[in-house]
N, C-alpha and C positions, 0 to 999 in steps of 0.2 A: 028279895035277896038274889043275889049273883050265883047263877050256878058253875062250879069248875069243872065243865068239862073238859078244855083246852088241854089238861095235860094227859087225861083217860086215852082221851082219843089220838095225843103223839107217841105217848109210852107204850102204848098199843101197837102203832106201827113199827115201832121200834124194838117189840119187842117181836114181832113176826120179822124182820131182817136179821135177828140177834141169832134166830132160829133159824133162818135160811144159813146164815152163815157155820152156825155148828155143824145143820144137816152135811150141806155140802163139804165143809172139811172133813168131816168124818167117811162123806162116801168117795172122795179121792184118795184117802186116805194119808190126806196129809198131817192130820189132827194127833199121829203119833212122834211125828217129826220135829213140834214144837207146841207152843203153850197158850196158839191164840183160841184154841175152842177150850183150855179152860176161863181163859178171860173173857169171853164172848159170854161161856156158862156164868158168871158174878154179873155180868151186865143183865142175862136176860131174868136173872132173878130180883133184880134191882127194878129193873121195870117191872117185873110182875107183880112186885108189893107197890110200887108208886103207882101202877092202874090199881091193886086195889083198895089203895090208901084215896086215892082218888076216886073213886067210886063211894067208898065212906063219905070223904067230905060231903059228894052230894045227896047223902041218904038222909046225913045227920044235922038239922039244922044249928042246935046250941053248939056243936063243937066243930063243927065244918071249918072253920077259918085256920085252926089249930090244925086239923087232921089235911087240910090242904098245903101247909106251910111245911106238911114233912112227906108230904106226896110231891112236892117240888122237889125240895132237897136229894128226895130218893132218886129222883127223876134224872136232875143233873150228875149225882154220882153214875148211873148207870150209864149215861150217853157219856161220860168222861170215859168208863171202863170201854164201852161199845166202842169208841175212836181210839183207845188204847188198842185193842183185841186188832183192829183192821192195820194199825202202825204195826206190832208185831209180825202179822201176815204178812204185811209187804216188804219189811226188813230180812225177814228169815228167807224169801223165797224170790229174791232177786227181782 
């Protein structure tokens, strides 16, 4: 059996950018001036259940294929919001 790790280990990276991005808008302090650290906030939680909806898949053999099919899903919605969060940032701040 195939193990998924492919997406543990991008939703991971992604979700340490998700967080670099909050940190740092919050300590320039531009995180009160618009809405991309709360959007960055849904993307890095989005990732955080697709690692660990992805880490299930590869725990659980009978249901893996199932709990991988929505550790994707979650995956792309988060990397949708994450590209949304950085559009905002760069629209609002010239």
């Amino acid at each position: 059996m195939k193990r998924p790790s492919h997406i543990l280990n991008a939703a991971s990276n992604l979700l340490g950018i998700a967080l670099v991005i909050i940190a740092g808008l919050n300590l320039s302090h531009v995180a009160s001036t618009n809405f991309a650290d709360e959007i960055a906030w849904v993307a890095a939680i989005c990732l955080a259940a697709s690692c660990l909806l992805s880490y299930l898949a590869i725990r659980h053999d009978n249901r893996g294929e199932v709990i991988e099919k929505w550790a994707d899903r979650i995956f792309l919605l988060g990397l949708a919001t994450l590209i949304g969060s950085i559009v905002v940032l760069a629209t609002t701040n010239g």
